[in-house]
C-alpha positions as YAML, in Angstrom:
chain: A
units: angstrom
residues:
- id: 1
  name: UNK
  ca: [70.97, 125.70, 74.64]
- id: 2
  name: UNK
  ca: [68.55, 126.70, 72.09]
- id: 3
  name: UNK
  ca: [64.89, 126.42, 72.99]
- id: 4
  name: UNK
  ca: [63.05, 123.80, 71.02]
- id: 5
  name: UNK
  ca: [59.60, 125.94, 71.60]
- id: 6
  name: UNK
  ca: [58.20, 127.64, 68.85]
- id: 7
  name: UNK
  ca: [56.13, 130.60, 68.88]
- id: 8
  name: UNK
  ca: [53.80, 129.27, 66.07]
- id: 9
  name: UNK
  ca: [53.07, 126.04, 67.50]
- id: 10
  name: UNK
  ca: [52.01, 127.17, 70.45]
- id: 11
  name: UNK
  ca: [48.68, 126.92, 71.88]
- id: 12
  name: UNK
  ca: [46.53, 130.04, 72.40]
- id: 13
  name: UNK
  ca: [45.35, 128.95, 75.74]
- id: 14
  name: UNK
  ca: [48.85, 128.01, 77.59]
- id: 15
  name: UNK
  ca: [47.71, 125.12, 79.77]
- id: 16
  name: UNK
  ca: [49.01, 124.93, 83.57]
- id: 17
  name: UNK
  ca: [51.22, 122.10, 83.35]
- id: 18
  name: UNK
  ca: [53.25, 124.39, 80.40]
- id: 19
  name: UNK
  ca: [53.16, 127.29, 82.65]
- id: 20
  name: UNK
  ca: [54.31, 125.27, 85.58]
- id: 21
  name: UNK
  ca: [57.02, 123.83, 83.67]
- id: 22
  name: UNK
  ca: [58.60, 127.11, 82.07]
- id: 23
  name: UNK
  ca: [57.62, 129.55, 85.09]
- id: 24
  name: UNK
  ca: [60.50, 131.05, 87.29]
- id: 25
  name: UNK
  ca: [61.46, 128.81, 90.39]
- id: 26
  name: UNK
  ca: [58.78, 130.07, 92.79]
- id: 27
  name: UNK
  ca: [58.61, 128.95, 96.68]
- id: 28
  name: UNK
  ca: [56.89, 130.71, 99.80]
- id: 29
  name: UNK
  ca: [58.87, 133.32, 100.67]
- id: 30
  name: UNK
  ca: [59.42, 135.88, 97.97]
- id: 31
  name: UNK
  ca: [59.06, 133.76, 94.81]
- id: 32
  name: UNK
  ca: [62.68, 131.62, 95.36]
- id: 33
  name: UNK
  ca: [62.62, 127.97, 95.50]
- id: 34
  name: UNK
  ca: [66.22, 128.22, 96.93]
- id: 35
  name: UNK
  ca: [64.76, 130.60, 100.05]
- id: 36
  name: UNK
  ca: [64.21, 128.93, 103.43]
- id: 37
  name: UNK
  ca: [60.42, 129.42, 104.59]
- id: 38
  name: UNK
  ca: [59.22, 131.93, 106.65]
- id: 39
  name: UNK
  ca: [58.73, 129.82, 109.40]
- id: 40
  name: UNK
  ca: [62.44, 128.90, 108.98]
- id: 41
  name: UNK
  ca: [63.76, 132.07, 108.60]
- id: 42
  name: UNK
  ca: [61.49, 133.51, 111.38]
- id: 43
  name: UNK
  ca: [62.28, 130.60, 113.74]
- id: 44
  name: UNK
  ca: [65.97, 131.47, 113.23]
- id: 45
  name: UNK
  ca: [65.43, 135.05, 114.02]
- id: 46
  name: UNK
  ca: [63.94, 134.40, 117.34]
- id: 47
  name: UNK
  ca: [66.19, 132.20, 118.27]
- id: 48
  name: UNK
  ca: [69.41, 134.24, 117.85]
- id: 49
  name: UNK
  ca: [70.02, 136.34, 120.61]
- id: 50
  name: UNK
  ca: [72.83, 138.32, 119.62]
- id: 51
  name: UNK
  ca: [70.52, 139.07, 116.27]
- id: 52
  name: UNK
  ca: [67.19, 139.75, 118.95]
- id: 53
  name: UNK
  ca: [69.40, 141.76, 120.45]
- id: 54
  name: UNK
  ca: [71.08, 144.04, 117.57]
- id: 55
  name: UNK
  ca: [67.20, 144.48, 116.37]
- id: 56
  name: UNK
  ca: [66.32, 146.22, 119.83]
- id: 57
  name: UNK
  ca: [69.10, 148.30, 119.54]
- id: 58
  name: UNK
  ca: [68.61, 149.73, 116.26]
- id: 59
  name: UNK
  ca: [64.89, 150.11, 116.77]
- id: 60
  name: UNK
  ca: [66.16, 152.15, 119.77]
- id: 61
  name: UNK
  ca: [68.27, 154.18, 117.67]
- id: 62
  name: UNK
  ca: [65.88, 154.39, 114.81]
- id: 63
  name: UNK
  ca: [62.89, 155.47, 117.26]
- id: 64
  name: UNK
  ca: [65.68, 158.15, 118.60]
- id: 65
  name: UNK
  ca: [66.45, 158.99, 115.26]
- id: 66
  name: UNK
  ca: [62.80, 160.00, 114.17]
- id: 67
  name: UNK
  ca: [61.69, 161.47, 117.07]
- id: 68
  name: UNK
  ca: [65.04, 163.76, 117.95]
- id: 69
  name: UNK
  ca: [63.54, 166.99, 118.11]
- id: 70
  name: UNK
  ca: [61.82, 165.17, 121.24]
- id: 71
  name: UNK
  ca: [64.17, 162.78, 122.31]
- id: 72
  name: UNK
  ca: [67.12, 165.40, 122.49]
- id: 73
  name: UNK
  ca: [67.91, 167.33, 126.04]
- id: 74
  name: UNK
  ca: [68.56, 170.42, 124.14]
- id: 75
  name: UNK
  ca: [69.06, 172.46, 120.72]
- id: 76
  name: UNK
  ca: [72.24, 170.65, 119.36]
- id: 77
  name: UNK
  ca: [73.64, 173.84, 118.22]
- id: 78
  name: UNK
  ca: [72.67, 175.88, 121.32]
- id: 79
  name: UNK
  ca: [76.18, 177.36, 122.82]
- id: 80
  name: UNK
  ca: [76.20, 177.48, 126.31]
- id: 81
  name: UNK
  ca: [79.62, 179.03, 126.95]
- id: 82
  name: UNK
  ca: [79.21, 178.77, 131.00]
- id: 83
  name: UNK
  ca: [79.01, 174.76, 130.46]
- id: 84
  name: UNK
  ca: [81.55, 174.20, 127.95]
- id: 85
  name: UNK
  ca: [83.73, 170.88, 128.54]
- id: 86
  name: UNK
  ca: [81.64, 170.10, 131.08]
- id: 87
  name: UNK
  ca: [82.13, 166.33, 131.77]
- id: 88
  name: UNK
  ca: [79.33, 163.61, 131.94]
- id: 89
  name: UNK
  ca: [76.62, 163.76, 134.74]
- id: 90
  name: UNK
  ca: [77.98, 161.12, 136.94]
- id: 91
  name: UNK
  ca: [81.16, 163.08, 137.14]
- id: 92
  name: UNK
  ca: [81.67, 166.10, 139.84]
- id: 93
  name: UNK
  ca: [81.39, 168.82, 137.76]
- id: 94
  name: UNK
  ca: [78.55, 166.96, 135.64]
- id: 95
  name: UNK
  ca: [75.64, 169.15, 135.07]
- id: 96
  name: UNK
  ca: [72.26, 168.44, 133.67]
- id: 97
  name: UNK
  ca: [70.58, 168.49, 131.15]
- id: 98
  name: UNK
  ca: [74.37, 168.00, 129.72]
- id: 99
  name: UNK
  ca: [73.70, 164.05, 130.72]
- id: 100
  name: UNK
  ca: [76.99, 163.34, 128.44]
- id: 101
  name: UNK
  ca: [78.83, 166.17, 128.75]
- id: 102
  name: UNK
  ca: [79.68, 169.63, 126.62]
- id: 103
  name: UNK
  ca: [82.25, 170.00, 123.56]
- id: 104
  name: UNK
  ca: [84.30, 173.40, 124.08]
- id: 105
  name: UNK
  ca: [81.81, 175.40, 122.81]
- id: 106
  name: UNK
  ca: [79.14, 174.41, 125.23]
- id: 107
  name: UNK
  ca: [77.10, 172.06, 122.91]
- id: 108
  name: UNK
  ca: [75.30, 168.68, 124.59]
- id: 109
  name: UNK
  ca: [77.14, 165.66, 123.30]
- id: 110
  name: UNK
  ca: [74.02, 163.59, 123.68]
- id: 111
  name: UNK
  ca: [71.92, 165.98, 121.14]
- id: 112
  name: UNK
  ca: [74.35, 166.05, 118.80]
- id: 113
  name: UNK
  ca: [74.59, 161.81, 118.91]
- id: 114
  name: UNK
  ca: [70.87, 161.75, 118.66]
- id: 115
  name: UNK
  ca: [70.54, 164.08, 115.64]
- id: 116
  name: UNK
  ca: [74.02, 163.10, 114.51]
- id: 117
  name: UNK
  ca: [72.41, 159.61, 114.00]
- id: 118
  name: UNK
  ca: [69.22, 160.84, 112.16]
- id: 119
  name: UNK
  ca: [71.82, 162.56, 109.31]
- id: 120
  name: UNK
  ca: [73.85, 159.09, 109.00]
- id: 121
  name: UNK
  ca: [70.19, 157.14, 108.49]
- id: 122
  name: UNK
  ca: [69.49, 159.59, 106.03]
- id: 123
  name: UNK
  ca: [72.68, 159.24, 104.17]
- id: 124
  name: UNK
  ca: [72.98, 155.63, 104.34]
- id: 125
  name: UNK
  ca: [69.13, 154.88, 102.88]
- id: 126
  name: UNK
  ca: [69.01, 157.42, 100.62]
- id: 127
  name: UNK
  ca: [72.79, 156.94, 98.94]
- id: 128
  name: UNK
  ca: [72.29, 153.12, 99.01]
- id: 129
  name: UNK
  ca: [68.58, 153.90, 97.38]
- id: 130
  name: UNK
  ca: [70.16, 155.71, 94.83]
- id: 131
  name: UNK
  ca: [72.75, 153.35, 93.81]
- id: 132
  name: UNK
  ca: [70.75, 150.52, 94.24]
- id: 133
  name: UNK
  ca: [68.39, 152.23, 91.26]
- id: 134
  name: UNK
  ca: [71.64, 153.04, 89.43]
- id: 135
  name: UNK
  ca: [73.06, 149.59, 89.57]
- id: 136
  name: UNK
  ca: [70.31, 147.63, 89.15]
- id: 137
  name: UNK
  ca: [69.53, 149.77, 85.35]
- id: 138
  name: UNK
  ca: [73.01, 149.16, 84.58]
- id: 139
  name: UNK
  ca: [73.54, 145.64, 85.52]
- id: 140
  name: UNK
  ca: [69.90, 144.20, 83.79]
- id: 141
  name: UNK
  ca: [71.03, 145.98, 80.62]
- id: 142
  name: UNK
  ca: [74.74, 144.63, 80.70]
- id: 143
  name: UNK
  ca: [73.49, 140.77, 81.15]
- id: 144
  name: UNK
  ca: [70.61, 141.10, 78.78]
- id: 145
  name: UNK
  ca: [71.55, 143.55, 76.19]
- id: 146
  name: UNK
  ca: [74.87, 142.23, 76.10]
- id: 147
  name: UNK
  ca: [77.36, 143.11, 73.39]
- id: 148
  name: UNK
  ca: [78.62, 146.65, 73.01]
- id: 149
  name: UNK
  ca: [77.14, 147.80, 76.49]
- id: 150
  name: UNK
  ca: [78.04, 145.19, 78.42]
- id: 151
  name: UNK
  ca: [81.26, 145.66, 77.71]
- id: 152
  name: UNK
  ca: [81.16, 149.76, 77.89]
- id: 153
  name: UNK
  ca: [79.48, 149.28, 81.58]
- id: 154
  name: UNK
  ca: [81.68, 146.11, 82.67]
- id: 155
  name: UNK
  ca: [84.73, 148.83, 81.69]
- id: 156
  name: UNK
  ca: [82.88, 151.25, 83.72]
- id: 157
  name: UNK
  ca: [82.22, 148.96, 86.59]
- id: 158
  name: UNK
  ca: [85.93, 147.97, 86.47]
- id: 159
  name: UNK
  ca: [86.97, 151.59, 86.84]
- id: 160
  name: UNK
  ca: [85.11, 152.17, 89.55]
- id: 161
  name: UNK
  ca: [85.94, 149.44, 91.38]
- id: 162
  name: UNK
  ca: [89.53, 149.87, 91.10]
- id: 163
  name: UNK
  ca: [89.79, 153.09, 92.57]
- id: 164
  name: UNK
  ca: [89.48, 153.67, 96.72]
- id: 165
  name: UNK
  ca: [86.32, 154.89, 97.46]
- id: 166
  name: UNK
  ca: [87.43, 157.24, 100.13]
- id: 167
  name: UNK
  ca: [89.43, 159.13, 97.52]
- id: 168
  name: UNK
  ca: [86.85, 159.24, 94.68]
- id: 169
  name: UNK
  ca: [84.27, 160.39, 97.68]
- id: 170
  name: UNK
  ca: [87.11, 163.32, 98.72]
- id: 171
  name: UNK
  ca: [87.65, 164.30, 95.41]
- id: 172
  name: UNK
  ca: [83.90, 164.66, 94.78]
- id: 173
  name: UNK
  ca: [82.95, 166.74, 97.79]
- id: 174
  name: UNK
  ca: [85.70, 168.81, 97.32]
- id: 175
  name: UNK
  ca: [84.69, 169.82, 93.62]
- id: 176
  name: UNK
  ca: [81.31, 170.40, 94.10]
- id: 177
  name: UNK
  ca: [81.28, 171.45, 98.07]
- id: 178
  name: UNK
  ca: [79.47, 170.70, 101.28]
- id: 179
  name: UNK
  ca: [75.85, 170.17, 101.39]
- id: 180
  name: UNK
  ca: [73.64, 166.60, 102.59]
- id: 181
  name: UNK
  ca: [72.38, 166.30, 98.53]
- id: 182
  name: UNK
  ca: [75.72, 166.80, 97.21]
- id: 183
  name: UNK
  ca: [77.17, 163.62, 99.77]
- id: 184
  name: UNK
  ca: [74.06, 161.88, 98.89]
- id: 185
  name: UNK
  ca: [74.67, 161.64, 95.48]
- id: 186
  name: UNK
  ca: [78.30, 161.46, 95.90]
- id: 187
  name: UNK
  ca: [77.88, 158.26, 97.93]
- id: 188
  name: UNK
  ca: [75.20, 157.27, 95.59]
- id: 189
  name: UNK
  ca: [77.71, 157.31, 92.57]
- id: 190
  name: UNK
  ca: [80.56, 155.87, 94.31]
- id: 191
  name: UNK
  ca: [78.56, 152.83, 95.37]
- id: 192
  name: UNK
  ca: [76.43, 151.97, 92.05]
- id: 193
  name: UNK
  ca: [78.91, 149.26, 90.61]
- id: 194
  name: UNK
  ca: [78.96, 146.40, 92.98]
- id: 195
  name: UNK
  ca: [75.05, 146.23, 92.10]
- id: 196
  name: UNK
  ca: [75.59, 146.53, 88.72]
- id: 197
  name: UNK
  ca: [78.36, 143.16, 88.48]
- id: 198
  name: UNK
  ca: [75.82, 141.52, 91.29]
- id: 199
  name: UNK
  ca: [73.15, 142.23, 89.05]
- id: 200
  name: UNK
  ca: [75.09, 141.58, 85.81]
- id: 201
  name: UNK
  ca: [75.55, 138.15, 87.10]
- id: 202
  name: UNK
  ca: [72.94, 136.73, 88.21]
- id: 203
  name: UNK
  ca: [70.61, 137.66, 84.99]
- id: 204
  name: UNK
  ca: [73.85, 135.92, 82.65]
- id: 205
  name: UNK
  ca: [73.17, 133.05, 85.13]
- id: 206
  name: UNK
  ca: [69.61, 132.29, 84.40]
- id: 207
  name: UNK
  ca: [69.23, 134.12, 80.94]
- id: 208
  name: UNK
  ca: [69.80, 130.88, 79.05]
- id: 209
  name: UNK
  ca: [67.11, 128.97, 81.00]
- id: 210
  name: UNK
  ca: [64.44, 127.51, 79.86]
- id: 211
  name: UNK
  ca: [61.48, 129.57, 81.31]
- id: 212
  name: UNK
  ca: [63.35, 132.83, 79.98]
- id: 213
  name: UNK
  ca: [63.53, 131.29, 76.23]
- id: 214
  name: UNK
  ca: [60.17, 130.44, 76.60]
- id: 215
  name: UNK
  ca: [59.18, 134.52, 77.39]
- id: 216
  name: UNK
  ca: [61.40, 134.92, 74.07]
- id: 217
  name: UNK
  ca: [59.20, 132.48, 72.17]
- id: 218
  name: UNK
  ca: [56.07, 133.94, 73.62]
- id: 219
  name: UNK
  ca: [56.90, 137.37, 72.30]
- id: 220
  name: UNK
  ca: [57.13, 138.93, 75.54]
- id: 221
  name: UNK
  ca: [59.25, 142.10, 75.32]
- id: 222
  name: UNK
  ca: [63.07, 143.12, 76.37]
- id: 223
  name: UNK
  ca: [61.38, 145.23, 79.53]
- id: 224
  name: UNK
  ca: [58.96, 142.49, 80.57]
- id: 225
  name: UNK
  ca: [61.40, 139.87, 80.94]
- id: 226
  name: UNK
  ca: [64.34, 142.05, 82.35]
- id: 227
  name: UNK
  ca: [61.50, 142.82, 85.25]
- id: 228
  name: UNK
  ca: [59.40, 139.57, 85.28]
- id: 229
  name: UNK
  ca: [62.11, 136.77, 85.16]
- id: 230
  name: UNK
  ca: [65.29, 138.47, 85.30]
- id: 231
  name: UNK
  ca: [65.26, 141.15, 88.25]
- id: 232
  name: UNK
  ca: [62.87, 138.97, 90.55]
- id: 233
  name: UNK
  ca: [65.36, 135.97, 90.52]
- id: 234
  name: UNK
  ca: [68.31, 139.08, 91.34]
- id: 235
  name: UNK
  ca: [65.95, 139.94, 94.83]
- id: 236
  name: UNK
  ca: [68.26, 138.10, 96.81]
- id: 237
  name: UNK
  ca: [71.61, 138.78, 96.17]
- id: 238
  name: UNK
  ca: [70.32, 142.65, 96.38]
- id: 239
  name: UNK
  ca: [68.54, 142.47, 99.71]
- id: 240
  name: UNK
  ca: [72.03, 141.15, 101.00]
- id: 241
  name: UNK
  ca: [74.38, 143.39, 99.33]
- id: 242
  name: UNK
  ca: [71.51, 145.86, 100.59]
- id: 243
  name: UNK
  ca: [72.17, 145.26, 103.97]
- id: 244
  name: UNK
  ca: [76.14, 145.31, 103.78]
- id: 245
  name: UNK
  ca: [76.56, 148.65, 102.02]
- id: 246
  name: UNK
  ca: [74.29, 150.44, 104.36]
- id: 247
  name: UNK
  ca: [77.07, 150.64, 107.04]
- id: 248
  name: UNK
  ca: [79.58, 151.00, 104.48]
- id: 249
  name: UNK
  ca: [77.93, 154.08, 103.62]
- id: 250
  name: UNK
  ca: [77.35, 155.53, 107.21]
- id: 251
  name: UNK
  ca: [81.00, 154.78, 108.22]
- id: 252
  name: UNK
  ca: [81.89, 157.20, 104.81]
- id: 253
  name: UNK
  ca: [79.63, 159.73, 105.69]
- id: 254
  name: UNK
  ca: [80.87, 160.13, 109.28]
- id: 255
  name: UNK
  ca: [84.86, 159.76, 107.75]
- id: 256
  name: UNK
  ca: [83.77, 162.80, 105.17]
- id: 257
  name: UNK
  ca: [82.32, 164.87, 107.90]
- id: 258
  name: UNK
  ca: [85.52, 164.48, 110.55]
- id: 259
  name: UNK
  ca: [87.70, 165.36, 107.10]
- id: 260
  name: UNK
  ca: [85.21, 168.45, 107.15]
- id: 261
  name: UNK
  ca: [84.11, 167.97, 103.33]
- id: 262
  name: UNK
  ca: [80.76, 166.20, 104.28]
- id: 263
  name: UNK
  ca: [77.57, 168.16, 105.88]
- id: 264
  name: UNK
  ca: [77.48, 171.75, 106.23]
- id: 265
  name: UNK
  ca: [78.83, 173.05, 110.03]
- id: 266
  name: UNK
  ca: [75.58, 174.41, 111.29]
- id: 267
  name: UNK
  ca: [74.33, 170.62, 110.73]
- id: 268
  name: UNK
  ca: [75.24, 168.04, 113.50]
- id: 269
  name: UNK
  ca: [76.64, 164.78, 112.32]
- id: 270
  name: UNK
  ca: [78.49, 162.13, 114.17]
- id: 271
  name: UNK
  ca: [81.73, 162.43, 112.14]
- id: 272
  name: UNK
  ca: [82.11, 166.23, 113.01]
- id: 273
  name: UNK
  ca: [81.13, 165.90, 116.85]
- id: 274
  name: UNK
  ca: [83.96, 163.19, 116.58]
- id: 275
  name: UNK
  ca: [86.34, 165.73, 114.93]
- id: 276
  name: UNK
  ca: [85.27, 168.32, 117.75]
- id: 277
  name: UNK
  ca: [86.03, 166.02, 120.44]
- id: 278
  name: UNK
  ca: [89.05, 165.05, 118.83]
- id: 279
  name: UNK
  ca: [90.18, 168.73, 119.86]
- id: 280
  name: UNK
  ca: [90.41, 168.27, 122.95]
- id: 281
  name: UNK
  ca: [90.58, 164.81, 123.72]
- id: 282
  name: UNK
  ca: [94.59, 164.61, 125.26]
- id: 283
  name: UNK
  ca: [93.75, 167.05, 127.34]
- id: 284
  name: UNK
  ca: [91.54, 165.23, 129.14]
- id: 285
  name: UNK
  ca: [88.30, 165.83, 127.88]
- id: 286
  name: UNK
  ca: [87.78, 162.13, 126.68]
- id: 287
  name: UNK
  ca: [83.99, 162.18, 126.29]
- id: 288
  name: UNK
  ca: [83.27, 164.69, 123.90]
- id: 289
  name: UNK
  ca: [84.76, 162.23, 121.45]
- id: 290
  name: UNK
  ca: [84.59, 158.59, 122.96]
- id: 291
  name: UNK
  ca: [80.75, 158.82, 123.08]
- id: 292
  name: UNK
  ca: [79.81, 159.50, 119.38]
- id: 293
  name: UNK
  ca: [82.65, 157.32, 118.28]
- id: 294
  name: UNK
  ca: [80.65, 154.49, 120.53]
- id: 295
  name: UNK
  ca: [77.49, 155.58, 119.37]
- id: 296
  name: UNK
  ca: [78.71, 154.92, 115.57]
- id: 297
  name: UNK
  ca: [80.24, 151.97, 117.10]
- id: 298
  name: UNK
  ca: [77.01, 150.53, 118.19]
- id: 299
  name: UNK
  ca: [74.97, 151.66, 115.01]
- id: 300
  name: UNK
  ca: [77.27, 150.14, 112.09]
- id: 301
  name: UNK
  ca: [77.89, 146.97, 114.73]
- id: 302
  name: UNK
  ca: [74.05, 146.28, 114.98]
- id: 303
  name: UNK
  ca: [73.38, 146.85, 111.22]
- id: 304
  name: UNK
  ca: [76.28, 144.21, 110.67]
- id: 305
  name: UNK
  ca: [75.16, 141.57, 112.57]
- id: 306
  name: UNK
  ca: [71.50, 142.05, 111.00]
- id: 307
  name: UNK
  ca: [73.10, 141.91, 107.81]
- id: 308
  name: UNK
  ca: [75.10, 138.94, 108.46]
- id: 309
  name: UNK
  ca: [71.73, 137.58, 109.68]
- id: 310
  name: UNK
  ca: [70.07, 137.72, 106.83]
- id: 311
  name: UNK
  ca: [72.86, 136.72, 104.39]
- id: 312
  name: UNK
  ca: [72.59, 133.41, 106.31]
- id: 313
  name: UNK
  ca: [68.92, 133.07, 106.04]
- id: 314
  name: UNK
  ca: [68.08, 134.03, 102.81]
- id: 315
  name: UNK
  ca: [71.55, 132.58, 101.55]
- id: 316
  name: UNK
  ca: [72.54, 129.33, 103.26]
- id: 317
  name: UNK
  ca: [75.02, 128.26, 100.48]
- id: 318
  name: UNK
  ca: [77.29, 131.21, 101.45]
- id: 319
  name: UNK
  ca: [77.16, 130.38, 104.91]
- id: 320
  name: UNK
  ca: [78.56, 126.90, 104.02]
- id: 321
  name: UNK
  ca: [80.97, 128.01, 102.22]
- id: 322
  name: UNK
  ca: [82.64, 130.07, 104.68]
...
C-alpha cells in the first residue's frame, strides 16, 4: 500500500496525535505492544520452579565460572602422577583435594569442569555475539535494500543453511588450526544465517507499514529507519533465537574439542576432559568422563529451559501454537 502522506504537505511542527498515529507499536516492556508486561513476565518467572530453579544453577555455574582460579582445588594442568585415576572422594582410594577424582595423568576432574566451563561461556557469548552482529547487518540490508542483495545474501543464507554445521565447523578448524579465536570465529561464521532470515523477515513484515512510509515521507534516511523502526521491532525474535543458539554453540565447542580440532591441549575444556576420560572409561575408571559429560549436561539443560522460558514470555503466540 502506498502511503497517501506527502512530504510537502506536511506540517513543520508534527503534532502528537500524528506522531502517535504513525509511531512504532510501543508498550511497557521494551517498546512491543505484543510483549506481556513486566509484571507479567516477572510474575511468571517466579512462579516457575523448574525455571527458579535452572536460574540458580547457572548463576552457580556462572559465579564458578568467573571466579575459577579461586573456586578450583588445584592447577587444572598440574600432573600429579602418584594420584592418577584416582577415583572420587567418597570412594576407598578417594583422596583429597581430588574431590572428583584424577584422569590418567593425575589431573583433578573437578578443576578441569570448573575451568572447562569458563572456556564454553566464552565460546558460546562471544561466537553467538559475533554472529548475532553478522546476521543482524546482513538480514536489515536483505529486507530493506532488497533487490540484487537480497537475493545474493538469501543465496548465501541458503548455502549455509544447507550444509551440517558440524562439518563446515571441522573443515574450518582443520584449515586454519587450533586456537580459542580461530573456534570463535569459526562458530561465529557458521551460525550468522539463521539471524540473517530471522532478521530478513521480520523487517519485510513491517516495511510496508504505515509508520515506516511515513519515516520515508519525512526524509529520514536508509540507516535511521533500518535502526529506529526496523531493528527495534526485530528485538524479539533475536533475544529468543539468542537464547537457543547459545547452547547450540557450547554443545559444538565441546564436540570440536573431544574431535581434538577445538582449543589448544595445554587449555582445559569440557569436550577434551570428556575425550580423556573416554580413555579409560571400560576399564573402569567411569568418572573421569561421566562427570564433565554431566556437568555439560547440566549447563546446556539449564540454558534450555531459560530459553524456553523466555520464548514463552516474550512470545506467547508460539507457545500456542505448539
Amino acid at each position: 500500500m502506498k502511503s497517501s502522506i506527502k512530504a510537502d504537505v506536511l506540517p513543520a511542527a508534527v503534532p502528537e496525535a500524528y506522531q502517535e498515529a504513525y509511531s512504532p507499536p510501543v508498550h511497557s516492556f521494551l517498546g512491543f505492544r505484543y510483549i506481556p508486561s513486566e509484571r507479567q513476565i516477572l510474575h511468571s518467572y517466579l512462579t516457575n520452579k523448574l525455571v527458579l530453579s535452572a536460574s540458580l544453577i547457572f548463576l552457580l555455574v556462572v559465579f564458578c565460572a568467573v571466579f575459577a582460579q579461586w573456586v578450583a582445588p588445584v592447577d587444572p594442568l598440574e600432573q600429579t602422577l602418584r594420584a592418577r585415576l584416582r577415583p572420587p572422594i567418597w570412594e576407598d582410594r578417594g583422596l583429597a583435594p581430588f574431590y572428583l577424582g584424577t584422569d590418567r595423568l593425575g589431573r583433578d576432574v573437578l578443576s578441569n569442569i570448573i575451568f572447562g566451563l569458563r572456556i564454553s561461556l566464552m565460546v558460546g557469548i562471544l561466537s553467538v555475539g559475533l554472529s548475532l552482529m553478522i546476521g543482524l547487518t546482513l538480514g536489515l540490508t536483505a529486507g530493506y535494500a532488497r533487490g540484487f542483495w537480497e537475493s545474493f545474501i538469501m543465496r548465501a543464507v541458503d548455502v549455509q543453511l544447507s550444509l551440517p554445521l558440524i562439518m563446515v565447523a571441522l573443515c574450518f578448524m582443520v584449515i586454519f588450526g587450533q586456537g580459542l579465536g580461530n573456534m570463535i570465529i569459526v562458530i561465529a561464521i557458521t551460525g550468522w544465517a539463521e539471524y540473517a532470515r530471522t532478521v530478513r523477515g521480520t523487517v519485510l513484515s513491517i516495511r510496508e507499514k504505515e509508520y515506516v512510509e511515513a519515516a520515508h515521507a519525512l526524509g529520514f534516511g536508509p540507516g535511521t529507519i533500518m535502526v529506529k523502526y526496523l531493528l527495534i521491532n526485530a528485538i524479539t525474535p533475536i533475544l529468543v533465537l539468542t537464547a537457543v543458539q547459545v547452547p547450540r554453540v557450547i554443545i559444538l565447542e565441546a564436540t570440536l574439542s573431544f574431535l581434538g580440532v577445538g582449543v589448544p591441549i595445554s587449555t582445559p575444556s569440557i569436550g577434551m576432559a570428556i575425550a580423556r576420560g573416554y580413555e579409560v572409561l571400560f576399564s573402569g575408571r567411569w568418572w573421569a568422563s561421566i562427570f564433565p559429560g554431566l556437568a555439560l549436561m547440566l549447563l546446556v539443560g539449564c540454558i534450555n529451559v531459560l530459553a524456553d522460558w523466555l520464548r514463552d514470555a516474550l512470545e506467547p503466540r508460539s507457545r500456542d501454537q505448539v
